[in-house]
N, C-alpha and C positions, 0 to 999 in steps of 0.2 A: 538560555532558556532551554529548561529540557522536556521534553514532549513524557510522558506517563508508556509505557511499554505496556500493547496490549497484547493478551494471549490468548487465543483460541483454538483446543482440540477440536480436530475432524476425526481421529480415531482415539483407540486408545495407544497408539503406537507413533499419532503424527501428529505435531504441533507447529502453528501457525504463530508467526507475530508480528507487530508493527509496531516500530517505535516513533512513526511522523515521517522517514526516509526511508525505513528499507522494510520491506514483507520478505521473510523468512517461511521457510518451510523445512523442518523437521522431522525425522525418520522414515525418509523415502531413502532409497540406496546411498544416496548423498544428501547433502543442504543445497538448500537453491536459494539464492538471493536475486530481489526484485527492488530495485531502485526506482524512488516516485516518478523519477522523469524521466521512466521507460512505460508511465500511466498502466500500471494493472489495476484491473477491475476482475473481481469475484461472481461467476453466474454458479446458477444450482440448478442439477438436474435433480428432479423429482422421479417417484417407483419405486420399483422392486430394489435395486442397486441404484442409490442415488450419486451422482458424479460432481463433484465440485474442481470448475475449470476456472485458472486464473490468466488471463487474456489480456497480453498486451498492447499498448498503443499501436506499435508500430511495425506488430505481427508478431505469433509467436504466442504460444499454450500448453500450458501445466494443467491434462486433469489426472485426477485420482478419488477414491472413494471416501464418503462420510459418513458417518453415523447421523442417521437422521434423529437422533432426541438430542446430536449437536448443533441441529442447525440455528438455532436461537442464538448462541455464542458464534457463530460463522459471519450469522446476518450483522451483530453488531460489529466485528472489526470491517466487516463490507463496506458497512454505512460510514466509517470512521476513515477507512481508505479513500472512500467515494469523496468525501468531505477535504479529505489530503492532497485530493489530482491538481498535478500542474496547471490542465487546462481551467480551472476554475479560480486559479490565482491572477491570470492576465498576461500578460506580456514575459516576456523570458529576459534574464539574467546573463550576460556574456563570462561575468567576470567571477560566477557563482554558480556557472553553470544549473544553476534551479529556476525555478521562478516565481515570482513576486508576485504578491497580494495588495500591494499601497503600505505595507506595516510591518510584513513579518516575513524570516527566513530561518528556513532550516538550520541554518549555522549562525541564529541570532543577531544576524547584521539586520540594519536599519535599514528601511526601505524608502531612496531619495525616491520613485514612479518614475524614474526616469530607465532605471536599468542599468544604473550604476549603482550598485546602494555602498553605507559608508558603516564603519563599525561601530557594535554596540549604538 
């Protein structure tokens, strides 16, 4: 199963993406990569200089600045991310380290609900 790879500029120099497991960020000094089941969520600061901070589960914050006539394309990988988080799939995975929904996994294995799921 492969997830659709979403992309969203915040500048004209930094792009953002998700492909269902990892949030990328592009053309800061480096890449930073964000793992679902490190839960980041996307907040906006509104004003003169708007700031978009990416906020993880279990502490720990990436901001930097956006173009505010990007923010349309920001809100939709947000909402797409928001929709992605561990905690809204249920219980956690020992053996897949992710975590399950009752149906679906990151790496296309089947979901027994128990926390063992089995392939394909």
């Amino acid at each position: 199963m492969t997830t659709p790879l979403h992309e969203a500029p915040a500048t004209d120099s930094v792009l953002l993406t998700f492909d269902g497991r990892v949030l990328e960020v592009f053309g800061l000094t480096d890449t930073h990569r964000y793992h679902i089941w490190r839960k980041p969520q996307l907040e906006f600061s509104h004003g003169r200089h708007p700031w978009l901070t990416i906020v993880l589960g279990q502490g720990g914050r990436h901001s930097f600045g956006y173009d505010p006539h990007r923010l349309g394309g920001l809100r939709a990988l947000a909402d797409r991310l928001a929709r992605s988080r561990p905690d809204r799939w249920g219980f956690g995975c020992a053996v897949m380290k992710y975590w399950l929904c009752g149906g679906w996994c990151p790496q296309g294995w089947r979901c027994s609900g128990t926390g063992s799921p089995s392939p394909g």
